[in-house]
Phi, psi and omega in degrees: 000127164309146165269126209266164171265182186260347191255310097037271180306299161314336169262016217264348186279113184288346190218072192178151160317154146297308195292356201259326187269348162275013167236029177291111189281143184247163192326149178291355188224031186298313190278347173241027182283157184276051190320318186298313203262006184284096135338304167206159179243119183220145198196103173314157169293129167277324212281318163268097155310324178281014175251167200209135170211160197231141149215146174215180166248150202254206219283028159236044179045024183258095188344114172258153170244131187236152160241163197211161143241153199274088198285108195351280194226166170197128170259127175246133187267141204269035191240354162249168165259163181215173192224148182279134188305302190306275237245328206041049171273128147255149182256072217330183206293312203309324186309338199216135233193108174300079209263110166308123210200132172310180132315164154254162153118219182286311192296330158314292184298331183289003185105348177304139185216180159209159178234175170207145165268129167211157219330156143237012147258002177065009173278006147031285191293324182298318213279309166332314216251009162079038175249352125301094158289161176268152188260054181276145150292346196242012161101152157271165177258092168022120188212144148281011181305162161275178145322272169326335163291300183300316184270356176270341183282304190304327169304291190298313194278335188279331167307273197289004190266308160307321178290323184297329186253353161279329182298153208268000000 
């Protein structure tokens, strides 16, 4: 992923106000993020926790921005897994976080959302590329993918997740 500015990334959001993406506060670690290892850049709001945002670039290198919620608490038990939609890294349960995200456009303001389960630290792209483990008892699970395949699978699923909240 190329690297973005704050001014970039704030306008980059399809599914919210202006007033709502200028008071997004961004990671807490903005200035040292690893962009070569990035896919998309995803970061709970500190200032707000139960928010969640996303940017990625889509295929003309131009930034979307998602804003999500976050779910208050959730119980999960630690003898099952779950697997993330985006990168299909698996996790104990705790691991994976149901995220919501408006529509964009008029089907937003009426209240229409849509989900997804994924990382829930969103690191999605660190878990590809084995710069992250996942927290499993059984271990990850083996895949014959290349490296390039597997961030080309994790793009194409962030891809089509970004066309559900964009279509008009």
């Amino acid at each position: 992923m190329d690297p973005l500015t704050e001014k970039q990334i704030r306008s980059s959001f399809v599914n919210c106000t202006k007033g709502e993406a200028a008071r997004v506060k961004l990671p807490l670690d903005f200035g040292e993020l690893p962009w070569e290892d990035l896919d998309f850049l995803g970061w709970v709001d500190p200032g707000a926790p139960l928010r969640a945002h996303l940017v990625h670039q889509d295929s003309d290198g131009a930034p979307v921005g998602i804003t999500l919620r976050v779910p208050g608490t959730s119980r999960t038990s630690a003898l099952k897994s779950s697997v993330c939609q985006i990168c299909l890294t698996g996790h104990a349960a705790s691991g994976v976080s149901l995220l919501v995200a408006p529509l964009a456009g008029a089907r937003g303001r009426e209240g229409n959302t849509i989900g997804i389960y994924v990382c829930s630290d969103l690191a999605c792209s660190l878990y590809v590329r084995g710069k992250r483990q996942p927290k499993l008892r059984a271990g990850r699970y083996e895949e014959t993918l290349t490296l390039p395949e597997k961030i080309e699978r994790t793009r194409a699923n962030l891809d089509s997740f970004t066309a559900k909240i964009t279509a008009a």
